[in-house]
C-alpha positions as CSV (number, residue, x, y, z in Angstrom):
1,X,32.3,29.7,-30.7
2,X,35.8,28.4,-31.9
3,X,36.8,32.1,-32.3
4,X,36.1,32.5,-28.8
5,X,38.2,29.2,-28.2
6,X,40.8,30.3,-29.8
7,X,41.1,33.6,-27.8
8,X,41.1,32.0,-24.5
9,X,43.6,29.4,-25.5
10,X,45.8,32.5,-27.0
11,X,45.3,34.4,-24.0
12,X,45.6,31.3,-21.3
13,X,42.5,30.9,-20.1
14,X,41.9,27.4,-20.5
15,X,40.4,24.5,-18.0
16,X,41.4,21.2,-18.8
17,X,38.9,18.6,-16.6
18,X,40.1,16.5,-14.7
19,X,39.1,13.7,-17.4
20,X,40.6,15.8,-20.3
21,X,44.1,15.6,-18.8
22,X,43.5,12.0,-17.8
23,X,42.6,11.1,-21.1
24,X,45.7,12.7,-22.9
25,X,47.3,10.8,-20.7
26,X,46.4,7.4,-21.5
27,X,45.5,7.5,-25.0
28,X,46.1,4.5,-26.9
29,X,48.1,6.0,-29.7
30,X,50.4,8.2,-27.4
31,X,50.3,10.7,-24.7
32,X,48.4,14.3,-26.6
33,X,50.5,17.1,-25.2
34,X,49.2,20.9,-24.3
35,X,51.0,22.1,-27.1
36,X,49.3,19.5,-29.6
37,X,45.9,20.7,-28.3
38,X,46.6,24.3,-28.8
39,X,47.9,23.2,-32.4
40,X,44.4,21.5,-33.2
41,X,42.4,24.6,-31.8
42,X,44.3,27.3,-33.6
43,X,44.2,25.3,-36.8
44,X,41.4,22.7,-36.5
45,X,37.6,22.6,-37.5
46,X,34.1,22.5,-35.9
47,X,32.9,18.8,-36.8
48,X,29.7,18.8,-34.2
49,X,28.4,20.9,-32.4
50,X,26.3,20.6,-29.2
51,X,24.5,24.0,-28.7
52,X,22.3,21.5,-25.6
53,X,25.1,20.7,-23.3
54,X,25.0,21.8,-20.1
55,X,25.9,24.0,-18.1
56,X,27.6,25.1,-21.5
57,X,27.5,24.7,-25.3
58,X,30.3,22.5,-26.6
59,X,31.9,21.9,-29.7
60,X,34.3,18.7,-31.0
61,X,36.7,20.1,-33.0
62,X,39.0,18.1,-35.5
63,X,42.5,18.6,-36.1
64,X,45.9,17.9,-37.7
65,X,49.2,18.5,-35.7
66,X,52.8,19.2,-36.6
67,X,53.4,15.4,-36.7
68,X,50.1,14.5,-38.5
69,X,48.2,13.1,-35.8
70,X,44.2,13.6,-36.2
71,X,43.2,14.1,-32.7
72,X,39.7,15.5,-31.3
73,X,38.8,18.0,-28.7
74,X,35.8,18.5,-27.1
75,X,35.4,22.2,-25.4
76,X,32.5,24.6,-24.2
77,X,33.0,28.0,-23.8
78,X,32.1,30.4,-20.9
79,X,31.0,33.3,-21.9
80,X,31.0,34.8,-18.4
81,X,34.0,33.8,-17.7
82,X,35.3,33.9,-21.1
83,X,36.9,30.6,-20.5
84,X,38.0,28.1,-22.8
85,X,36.7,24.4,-20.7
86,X,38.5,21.3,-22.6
87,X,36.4,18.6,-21.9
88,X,38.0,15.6,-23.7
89,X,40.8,15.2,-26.3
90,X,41.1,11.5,-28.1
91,X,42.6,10.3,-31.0
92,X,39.8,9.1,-33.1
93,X,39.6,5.5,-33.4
94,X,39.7,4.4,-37.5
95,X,37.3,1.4,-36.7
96,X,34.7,4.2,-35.3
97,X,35.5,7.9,-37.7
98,X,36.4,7.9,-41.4
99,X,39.3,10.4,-41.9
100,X,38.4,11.2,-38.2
101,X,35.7,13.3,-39.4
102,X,32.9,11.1,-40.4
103,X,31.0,8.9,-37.5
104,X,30.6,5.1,-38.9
């Protein structure tokens, strides 16, 4: 699926939700730009995966910017509409993920 990912955000067709864009907004350790989210799908990692979400299988994916930041996002993928749907982006809280990447 993150191949797929990676083709819609290459290609433009990404969603943010409503929440996602909220959510890069008010993060507590700095506003996530587009740009940083398209760094951490082109170069980040499937963590978890939810193949059960509705009304499409997600993925969180983890990865590393320019600047260092760990940050997380959460996408599903339409394959009808071969859309890229970014659900949630967050940079993972130390007191809750170890290296980001491990659930505590």
């Amino acid at each position: 699926m993150l191949d797929s990912v990676r083709r819609c955000f290459s290609t433009e067709r990404v969603f943010y939700t409503s929440h996602a864009k909220h959510e890069m907004l008010v993060e507590e350790y700095g506003t996530i730009t587009d740009s940083e989210v398209f760094e951490v799908i082109q170069e980040g990692e499937i963590i978890e995966g939810y193949p059960d979400d509705e009304p499409y299988p997600s993925i969180l994916v983890l990865g590393k910017t320019i600047q260092g930041r760990n940050i997380h996002v959460v996408c599903a993928y339409s394959e009808v509409d071969q859309l890229a749907i970014v659900i949630t982006v967050y940079e993972p809280d130390p007191s809750r993920w170890i290296n980001g990447r491990i659930r505590r």
